[in-house]
Steps between C-alpha positions, in 0.01 A plus 500: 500500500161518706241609269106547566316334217098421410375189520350341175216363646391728780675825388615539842841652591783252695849504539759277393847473373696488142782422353626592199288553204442225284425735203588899485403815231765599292544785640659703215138397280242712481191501757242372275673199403426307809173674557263228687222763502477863360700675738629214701825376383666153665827513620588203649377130609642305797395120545463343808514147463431356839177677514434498123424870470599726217531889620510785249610814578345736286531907448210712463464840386133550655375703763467372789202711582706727706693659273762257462645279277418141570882386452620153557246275563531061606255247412454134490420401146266242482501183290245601241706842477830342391406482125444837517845600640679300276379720158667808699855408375654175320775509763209460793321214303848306524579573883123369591542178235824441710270527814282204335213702386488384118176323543333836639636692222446255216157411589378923520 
């Protein structure tokens, strides 16, 4: 799948290609159990391991300031973010340990 995604460092939009999801919401659970943000809920995390990026797609219920509803959104997560995404969910803590990021999550 070709997604458009922000940029951790530059919050600038590219391009690029997933695969599967590494990590995906339960989708029968409630919304607010994977919230990452009031609002924002994360539903899935794809890995890329040549480039060493970690993408999460996330859904917002926001306006877009048009009226809208800001709806799936992609983003790079960056490294001092992980900890962070790993308290969402027990399950997502073990998919990014199995990605090697136990030092970034112990050391939070």
């Amino acid at each position: 799948m070709t997604i458009t995604y922000e940029t951790a460092d530059t919050w600038s939009s590219k391009k690029t290609t997933v695969g599967a999801p590494i990590w995906q919401r339960d989708p029968g659970a409630a919304f607010s159990r994977y919230q990452t943000k009031t609002g924002v809920t994360l539903q899935a995390l794809y890995w890329q391991p040549r480039n060493r990026r970690l993408i999460a797609e996330t859904y917002s219920v926001w306006d877009d300031g048009k009226g809208r509803c800001k709806g799936t959104l992609f983003h790079e997560i960056a490294l001092e973010e992980i900890p962070d995404f790993a308290r969402v969910h027990h399950t997502l803590e073990d998919a990014l340990v199995s990605l090697g990021f136990l030092p970034q999550i112990l050391n939070d």
